[in-house]
C-alpha positions as CSV (number, residue, x, y, z in Angstrom):
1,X,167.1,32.8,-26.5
2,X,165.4,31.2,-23.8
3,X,161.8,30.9,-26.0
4,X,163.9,28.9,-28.2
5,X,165.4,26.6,-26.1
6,X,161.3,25.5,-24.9
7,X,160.2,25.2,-28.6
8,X,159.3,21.8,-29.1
9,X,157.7,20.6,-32.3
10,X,157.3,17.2,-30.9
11,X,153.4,17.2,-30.9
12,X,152.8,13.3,-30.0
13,X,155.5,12.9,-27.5
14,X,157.2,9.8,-29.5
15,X,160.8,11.6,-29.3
16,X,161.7,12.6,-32.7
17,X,160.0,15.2,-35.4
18,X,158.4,13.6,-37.7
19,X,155.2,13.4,-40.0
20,X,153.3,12.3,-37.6
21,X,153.7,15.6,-35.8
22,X,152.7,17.2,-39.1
23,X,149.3,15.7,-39.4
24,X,148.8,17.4,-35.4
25,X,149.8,20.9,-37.0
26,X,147.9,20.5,-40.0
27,X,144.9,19.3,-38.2
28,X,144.7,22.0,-35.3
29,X,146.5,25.1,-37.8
30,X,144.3,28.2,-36.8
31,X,143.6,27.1,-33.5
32,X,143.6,29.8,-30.9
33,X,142.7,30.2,-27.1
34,X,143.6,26.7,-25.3
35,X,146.5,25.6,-26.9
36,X,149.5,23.3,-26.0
37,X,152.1,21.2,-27.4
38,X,149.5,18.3,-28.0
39,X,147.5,20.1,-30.5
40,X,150.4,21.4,-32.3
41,X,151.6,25.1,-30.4
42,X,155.6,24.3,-30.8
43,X,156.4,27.8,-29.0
44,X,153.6,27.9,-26.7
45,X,152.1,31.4,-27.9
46,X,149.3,30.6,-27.6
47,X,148.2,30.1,-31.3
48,X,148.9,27.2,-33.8
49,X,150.1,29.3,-36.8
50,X,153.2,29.8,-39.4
51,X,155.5,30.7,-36.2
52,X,154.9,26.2,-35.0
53,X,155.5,25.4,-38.8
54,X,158.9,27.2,-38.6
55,X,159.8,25.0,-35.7
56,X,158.5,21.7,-37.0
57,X,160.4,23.0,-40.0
58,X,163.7,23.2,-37.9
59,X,163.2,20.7,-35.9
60,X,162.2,17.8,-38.6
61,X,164.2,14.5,-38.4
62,X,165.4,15.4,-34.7
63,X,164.9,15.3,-31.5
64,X,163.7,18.6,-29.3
65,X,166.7,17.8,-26.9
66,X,169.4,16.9,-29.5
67,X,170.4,20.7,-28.5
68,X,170.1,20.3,-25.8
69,X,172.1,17.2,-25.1
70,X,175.0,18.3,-27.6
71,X,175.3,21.3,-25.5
72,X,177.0,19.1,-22.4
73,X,180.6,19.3,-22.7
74,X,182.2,16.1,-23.3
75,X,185.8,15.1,-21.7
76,X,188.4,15.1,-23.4
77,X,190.1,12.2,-25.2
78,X,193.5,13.5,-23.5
79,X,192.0,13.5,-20.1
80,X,190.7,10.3,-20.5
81,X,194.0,8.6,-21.4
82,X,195.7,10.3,-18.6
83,X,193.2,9.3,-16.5
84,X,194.1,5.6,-17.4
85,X,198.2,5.9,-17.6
86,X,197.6,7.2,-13.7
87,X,195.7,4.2,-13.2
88,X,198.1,2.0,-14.8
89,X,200.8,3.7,-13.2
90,X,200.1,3.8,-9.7
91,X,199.0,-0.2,-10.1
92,X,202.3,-1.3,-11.4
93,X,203.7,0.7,-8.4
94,X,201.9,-1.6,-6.1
């Protein structure tokens, strides 16, 4: 879901979930109104409530983007090794 992918419970912008992005939720928890990542709106509702704590919850320990990045394909071990035999090959040809 694409409200999933932009959840981000990375409230000080340091990279990684941790406490320190607890302490932002705890401190702003109820806020409603003017709301953004910063002050601890992980979904960007609108509202720092239960549904940010799920996030932070998820997201704990990680980074936002670790999703993200694991989701680009990675080439294959095979391909790699033909890759270099073709490379060795057609220089020993020379």
């Amino acid at each position: 879901d694409a409200a999933a992918a932009a959840d981000n419970a990375d409230f000080d912008g340091d990279g990684i979930v941790t406490g320190l992005d607890f302490l932002v939720y705890q401190q702003n928890v109820g806020l409603t109104g003017q709301t953004d990542n910063s002050n601890g709106d992980a979904n960007g509702d609108g509202v720092v409530g239960t549904a940010d704590l799920a996030v932070f919850e998820a997201q704990y320990g990680t980074s936002p983007l670790s999703g993200a990045i694991s989701a680009v394909p990675e080439p294959s071990t095979l391909l790699l090794g033909s890759l270099a035999m073709g490379l060795l090959m057609r220089r020993r040809s020379r």
